[in-house]
N, C-alpha and C positions, 0 to 999 in steps of 0.2 A: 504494500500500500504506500509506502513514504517513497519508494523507489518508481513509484508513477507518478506523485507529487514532485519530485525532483526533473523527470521526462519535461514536466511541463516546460521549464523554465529554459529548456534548450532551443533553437531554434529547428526548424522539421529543415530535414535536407534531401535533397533526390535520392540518396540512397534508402531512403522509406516509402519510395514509390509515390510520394505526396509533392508538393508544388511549395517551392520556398518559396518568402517574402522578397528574395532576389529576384527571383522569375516574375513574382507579380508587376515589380519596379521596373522589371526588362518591356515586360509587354504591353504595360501602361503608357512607357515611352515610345515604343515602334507605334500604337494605335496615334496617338498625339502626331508623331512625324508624319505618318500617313494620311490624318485628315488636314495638316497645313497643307502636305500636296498637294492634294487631290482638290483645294481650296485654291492654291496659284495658279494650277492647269488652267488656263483662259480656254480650251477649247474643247476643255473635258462633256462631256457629257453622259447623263444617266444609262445603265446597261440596262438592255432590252430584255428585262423579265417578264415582262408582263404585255399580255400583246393590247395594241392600237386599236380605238374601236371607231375613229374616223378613217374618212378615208375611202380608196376602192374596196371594195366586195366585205365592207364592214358590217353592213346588213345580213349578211350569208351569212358571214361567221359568227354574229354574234346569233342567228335563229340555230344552226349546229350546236353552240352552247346553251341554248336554252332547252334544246332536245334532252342534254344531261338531267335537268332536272324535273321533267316532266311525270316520272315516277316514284317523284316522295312521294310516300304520303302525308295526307294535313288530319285533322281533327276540326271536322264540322258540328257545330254546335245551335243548337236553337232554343233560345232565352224566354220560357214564359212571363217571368219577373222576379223581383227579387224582395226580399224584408228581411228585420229586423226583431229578434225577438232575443227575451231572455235565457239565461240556460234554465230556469224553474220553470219556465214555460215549453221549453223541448224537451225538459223527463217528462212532463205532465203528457205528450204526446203517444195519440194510442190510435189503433186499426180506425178507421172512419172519421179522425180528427180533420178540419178543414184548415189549412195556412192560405191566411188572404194575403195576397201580391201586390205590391206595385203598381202592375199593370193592371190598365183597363180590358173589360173582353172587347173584341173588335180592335182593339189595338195592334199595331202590327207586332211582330214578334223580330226581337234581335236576331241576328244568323253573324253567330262568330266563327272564324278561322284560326285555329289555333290561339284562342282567346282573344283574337283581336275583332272587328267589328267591322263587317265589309258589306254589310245590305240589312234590309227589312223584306219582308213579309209576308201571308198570310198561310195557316193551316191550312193544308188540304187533303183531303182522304182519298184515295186510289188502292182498292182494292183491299181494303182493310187494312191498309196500313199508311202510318201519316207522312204527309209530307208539308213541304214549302213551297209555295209561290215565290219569285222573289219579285218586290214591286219596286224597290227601290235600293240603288247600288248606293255607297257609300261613301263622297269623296273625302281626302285626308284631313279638310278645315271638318267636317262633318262630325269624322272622326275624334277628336279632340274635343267639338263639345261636347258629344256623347259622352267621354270619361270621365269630363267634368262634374256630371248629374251626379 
């Protein structure tokens, strides 16, 4: 035990397979020299990592990369509405209990996307099982006040 207390006090050197306090001062320096360069090169410019989306046949390439993602999938959601109640009041809750909402009936209904909010509206039944109309898309100022409510 006192002979790892004393370890501490030395400095770690390469021959322990670990990175000394030299090495870090070495590489702090060449990074620093490297960004003055790369700073004076007047005719330097950024490497091409990442591709151009102006341009010719930018339209192509970018509908090719939007084919990548055509098969997530998302999480569609439809919001009857929402409240507010105590916890005394959700133990009290039992088979046939009614929770009032928010929402008015005939109101449209939210249709979220992955929680996010991208239309309204309405119930629809199709073959015994429900659906959405949707009546109205949701544009991004739209959006924002909705989260505001």
């Amino acid at each position: 035990m006192a002979d790892e207390m004393d370890n501490t006090d030395n400095p770690v050197t390469e021959d322990d397979g670990q990175i000394s306090e030299d090495d870090w001062a070495a590489a702090m320096a060449e990074q620093a020299i490297s960004e003055s360069t790369a700073t004076a090169a007047p005719g330097a410019q950024p490497a091409d990592i990442f591709p151009s989306f102006g341009g010719a046949g930018g339209t192509a390439g970018m509908m090719n990369e939007l084919d990548m993602i055509l098969d997530i999938p998302v999480q569609i959601t439809v919001e009857l509405g929402r409240t507010k109640i105590t916890i005394k009041n959700l133990l009290q809750l039992a088979h046939g209990s009614v929770v009032e909402l928010d929402a008015m009936a005939g109101e449209p209904m939210d249709v979220l996307v992955n929680g996010t909010l991208i239309a309204q509206g309405e119930v629809v039944v199709v073959n015994d099982k429900f659906g959405i109309r949707l009546t109205d898309i949701i544009t991004p100022s739209e959006r924002m006040r909705k989260l505001n409510r």
